[in-house]
C-alpha positions in Angstrom: 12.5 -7.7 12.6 13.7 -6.5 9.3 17.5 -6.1 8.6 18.1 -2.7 8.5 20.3 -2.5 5.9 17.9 -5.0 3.8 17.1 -1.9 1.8 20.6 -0.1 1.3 20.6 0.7 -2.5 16.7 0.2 -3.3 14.4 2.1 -4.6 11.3 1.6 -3.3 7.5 3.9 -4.5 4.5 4.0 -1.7 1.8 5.1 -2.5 -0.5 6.9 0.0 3.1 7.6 1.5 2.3 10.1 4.6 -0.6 8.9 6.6 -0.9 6.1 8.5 -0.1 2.8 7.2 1.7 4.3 4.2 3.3 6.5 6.4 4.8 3.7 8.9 5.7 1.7 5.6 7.8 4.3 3.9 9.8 5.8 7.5 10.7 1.9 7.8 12.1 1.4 4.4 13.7 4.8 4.9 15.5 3.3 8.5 16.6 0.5 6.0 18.5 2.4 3.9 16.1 2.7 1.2 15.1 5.4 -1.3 11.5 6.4 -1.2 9.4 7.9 -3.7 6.3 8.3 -1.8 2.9 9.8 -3.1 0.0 11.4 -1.7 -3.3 13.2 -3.0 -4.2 16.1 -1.2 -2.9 16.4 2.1 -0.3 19.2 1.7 0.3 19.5 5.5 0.7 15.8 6.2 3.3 16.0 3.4 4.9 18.6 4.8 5.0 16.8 8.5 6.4 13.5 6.9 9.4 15.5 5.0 10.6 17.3 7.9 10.1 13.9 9.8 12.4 12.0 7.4 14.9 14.9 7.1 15.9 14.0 10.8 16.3 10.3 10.1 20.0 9.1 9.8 19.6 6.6 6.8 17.6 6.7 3.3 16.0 9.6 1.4 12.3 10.6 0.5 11.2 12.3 -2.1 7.5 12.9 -2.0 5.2 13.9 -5.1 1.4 14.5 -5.5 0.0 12.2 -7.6 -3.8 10.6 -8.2 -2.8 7.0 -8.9 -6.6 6.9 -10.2 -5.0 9.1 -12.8 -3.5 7.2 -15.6 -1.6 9.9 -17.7 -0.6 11.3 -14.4 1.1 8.1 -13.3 2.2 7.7 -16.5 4.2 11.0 -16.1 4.9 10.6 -12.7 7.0 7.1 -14.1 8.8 9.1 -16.8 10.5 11.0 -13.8 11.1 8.3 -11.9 12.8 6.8 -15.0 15.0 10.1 -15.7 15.6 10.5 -12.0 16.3 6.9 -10.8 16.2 4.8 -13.8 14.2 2.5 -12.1 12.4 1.2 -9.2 13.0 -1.9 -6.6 9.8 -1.9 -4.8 6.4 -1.1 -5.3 3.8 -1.0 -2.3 0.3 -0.6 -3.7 -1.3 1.6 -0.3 -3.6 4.5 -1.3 -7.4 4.0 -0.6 -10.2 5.4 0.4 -13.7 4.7 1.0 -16.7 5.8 0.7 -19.4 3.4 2.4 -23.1 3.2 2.0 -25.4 0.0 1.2 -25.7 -0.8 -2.1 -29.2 0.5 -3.3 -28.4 4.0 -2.1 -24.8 3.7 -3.5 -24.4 6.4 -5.4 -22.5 6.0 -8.8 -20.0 8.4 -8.4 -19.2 6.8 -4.8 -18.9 3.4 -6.4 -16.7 4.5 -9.7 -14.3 6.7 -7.5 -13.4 3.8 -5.1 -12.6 1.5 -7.5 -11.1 4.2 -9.7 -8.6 5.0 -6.7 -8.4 1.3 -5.2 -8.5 -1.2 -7.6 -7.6 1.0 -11.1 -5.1 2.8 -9.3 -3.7 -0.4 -8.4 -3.3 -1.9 -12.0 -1.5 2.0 -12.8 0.8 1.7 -10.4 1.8 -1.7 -11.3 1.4 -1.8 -15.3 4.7 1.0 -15.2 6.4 -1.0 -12.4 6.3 -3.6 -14.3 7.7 -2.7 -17.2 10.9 -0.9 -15.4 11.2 -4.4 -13.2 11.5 -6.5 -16.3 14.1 -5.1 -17.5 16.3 -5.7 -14.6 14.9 -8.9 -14.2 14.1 -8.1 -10.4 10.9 -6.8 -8.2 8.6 -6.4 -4.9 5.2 -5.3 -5.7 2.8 -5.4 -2.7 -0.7 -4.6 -2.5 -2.6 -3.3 0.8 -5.6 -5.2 0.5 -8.5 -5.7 3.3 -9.8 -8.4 5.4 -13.4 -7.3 3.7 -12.0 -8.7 0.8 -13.6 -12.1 2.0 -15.6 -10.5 4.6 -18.0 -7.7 3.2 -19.2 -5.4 6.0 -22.5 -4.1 5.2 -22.2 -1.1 3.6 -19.0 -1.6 1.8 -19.7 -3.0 -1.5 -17.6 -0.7 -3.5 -14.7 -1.3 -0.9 -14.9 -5.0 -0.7 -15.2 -5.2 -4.1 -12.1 -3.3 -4.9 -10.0 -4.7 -2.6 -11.4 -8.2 -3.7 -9.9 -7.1 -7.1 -6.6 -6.0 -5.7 -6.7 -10.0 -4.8 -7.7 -11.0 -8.3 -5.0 -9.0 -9.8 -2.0 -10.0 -7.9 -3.1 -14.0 -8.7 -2.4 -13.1 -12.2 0.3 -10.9 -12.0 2.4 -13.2 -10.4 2.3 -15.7 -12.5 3.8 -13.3 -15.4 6.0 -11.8 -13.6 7.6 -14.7 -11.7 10.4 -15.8 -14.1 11.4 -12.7 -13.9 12.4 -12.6 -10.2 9.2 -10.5 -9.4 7.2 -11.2 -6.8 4.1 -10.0 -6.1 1.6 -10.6 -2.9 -0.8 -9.0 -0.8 -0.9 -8.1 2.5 -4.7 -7.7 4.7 -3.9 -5.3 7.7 -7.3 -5.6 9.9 -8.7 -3.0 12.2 -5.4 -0.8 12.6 -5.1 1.5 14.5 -4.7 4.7 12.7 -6.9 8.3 12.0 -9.6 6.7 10.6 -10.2 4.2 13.7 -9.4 7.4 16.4 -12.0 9.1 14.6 -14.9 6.7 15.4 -17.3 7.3 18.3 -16.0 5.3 21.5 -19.0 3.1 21.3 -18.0 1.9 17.5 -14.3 1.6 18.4 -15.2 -0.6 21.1 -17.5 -3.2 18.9 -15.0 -2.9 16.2 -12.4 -4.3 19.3 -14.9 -7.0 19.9 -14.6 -8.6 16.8 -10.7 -9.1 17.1 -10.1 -12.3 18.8 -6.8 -10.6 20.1 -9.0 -7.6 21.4 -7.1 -5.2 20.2 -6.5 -2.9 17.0 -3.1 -3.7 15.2 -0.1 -0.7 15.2 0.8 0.8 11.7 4.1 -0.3 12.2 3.4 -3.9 12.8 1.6 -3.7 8.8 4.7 -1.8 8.2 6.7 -5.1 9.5 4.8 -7.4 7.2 5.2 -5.2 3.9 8.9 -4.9 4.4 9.6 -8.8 5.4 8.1 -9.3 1.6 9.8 -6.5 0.2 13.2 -7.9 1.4 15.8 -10.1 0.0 14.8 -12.7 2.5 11.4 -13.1 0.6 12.4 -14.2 -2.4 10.3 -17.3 -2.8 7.6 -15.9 -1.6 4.9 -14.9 -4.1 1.2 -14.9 -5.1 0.4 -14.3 -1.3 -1.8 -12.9 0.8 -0.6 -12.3 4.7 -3.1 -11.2 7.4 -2.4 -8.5 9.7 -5.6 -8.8 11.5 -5.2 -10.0 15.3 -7.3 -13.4 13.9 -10.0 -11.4 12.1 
């Protein structure tokens, strides 16, 4: 269980901040204390939920903005806030993703660039400005939400496994530049969890999907949300260049 006052003081930026995942990442870090800038794309009533949500909690504050991470000037001025606002940033949990599956020769282009536009380039966006705000105070968490199908590959997910493969990729380099720093950055791989995009599956997939878990069952948002703040804490410190499974033995 995380400390709860682990995150009194920080400032920590989710991305894909009020669904799901993101969502269960960001109210934790808030119950620690934290300050959290969370982002989201389009949903304006999810938004909306999460805010009055995280009014009623005792600790942290959220501020929420809409922001395309695949957007590079936009995060770019999204980051010149943050730096007005809060100077800087402590954390940085890489979350937003989508998908947008199909086999490969009927892939169309515009379903392969987007994906990797929002996964993988909004990924090196997000972390090219945290980066530069971390160094200075010689101190960081930068996590990325990656996927089991990162070594996996489901048919029909080329454009996913490929970008989440490359969240991977990136976070073996970048933590080997940032480390001397006292930046760490890892990975982790939540498996089937159970969130809107599982409930929305016909009973008859949900149930294969369960077959494949050798703990037969889907994982919770907040056990992800568990994992993402362990490494996003002070207790963490040594570890980086990581990747932890959430997957129930996927």
């Amino acid at each position: 269980m995380v400390i709860m006052s682990d995150f009194k003081n920080k400032i920590a930026l989710v991305t894909g901040a009020t669904r799901g995942i993101g969502r269960a990442i960001a109210r934790q870090m808030l119950a620690g204390g934290a300050r959290v800038i969370g982002l989201y794309g389009h949903d304006e009533a999810a938004a909306a939920g999460f805010r009055a949500e995280a009014a009623g909690l005792e600790q942290g504050n959220l501020d929420l903005y809409q922001c395309d991470v695949a957007d590079y000037e936009q995060v770019g001025q999204l980051y010149q806030k943050i730096e007005t606002d809060f100077d800087t940033i402590d954390i940085l949990v890489n979350n937003a993703g989508i998908r947008r599956d199909g086999v490969l020769a009927m892939l169309s282009r515009a379903d392969w660039q987007r994906v990797l536009d929002v996964n993988l380039t909004g990924s090196y966006n997000m972390a090219k400005h945290a980066v530069m705000l971390m160094m200075k105070q010689k101190y960081g968490r930068i996590i990325f939400i990656t996927s089991p199908m990162a070594r996996l590959g489901f048919a029909g997910q080329a454009n996913y496994a490929a970008s989440k493969a490359g969240q991977i990729g990136m976070m073996h380099s970048l933590a080997k530049e940032t480390a001397k720093r006292k930046i760490t950055v890892n990975c982790v791989s939540p498996g089937f969890i159970d969130t809107d995009l599982l409930a929305n599956l016909p009973d008859e997939q949900r149930a294969e999907y369960k077959k494949m878990v050798p703990m037969r069952r889907f994982g919770k948002p907040e056990e992800v949300a568990e994992a993402v703040c362990f490494l996003a804490g002070s207790k963490a410190a040594y570890i980086t260049d990581s990747v932890l499974e959430i997957g129930g033995g996927i």
